[in-house]
C-alpha positions, 0 to 999 in steps of 0.5 A: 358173562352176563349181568342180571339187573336187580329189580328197584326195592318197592319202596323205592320212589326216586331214581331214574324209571325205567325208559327214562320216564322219572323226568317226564313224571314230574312234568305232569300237570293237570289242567287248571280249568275248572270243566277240565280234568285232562293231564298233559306233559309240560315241555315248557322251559320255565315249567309253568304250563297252565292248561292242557292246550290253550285253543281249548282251556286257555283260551276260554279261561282268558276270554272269562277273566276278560270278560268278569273285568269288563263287567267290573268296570261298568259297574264302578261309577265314573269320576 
């Protein structure tokens, strides 16, 4: 005897998905460099991810705060 599975009520929004992607789902971000809009699938282990790869975004996101706190500090007069 076989068993038919039931399909999942539409309205139904938690609960494993099928092929186990509900883990998955809820580690996807998006990257938070302003001239970037990809998404990526955080494997972190703290889930903390920032970018979507760092050679790419955060990398250059670094390099800019750097240099906005060089700039910074030439400006403020020295004791």
């Amino acid at each position: 005897m076989t068993r038919r599975a039931q399909a999942p009520h539409p309205d139904r929004h938690r609960g494993p998905a099928p092929g186990g992607l509900s883990s998955e789902i809820r580690r996807v971000r998006v990257c938070r460099t302003d001239e970037c809009a990809l998404r990526f699938v955080d494997h972190s282990p703290a889930r903390n991810r920032r970018w979507c790869s760092m050679s790419r975004c955060g990398n250059r996101r670094k390099v800019r705060l750097h240099q906005a706190r060089a700039r910074r500090s030439e400006d403020t007069p020295a004791d």
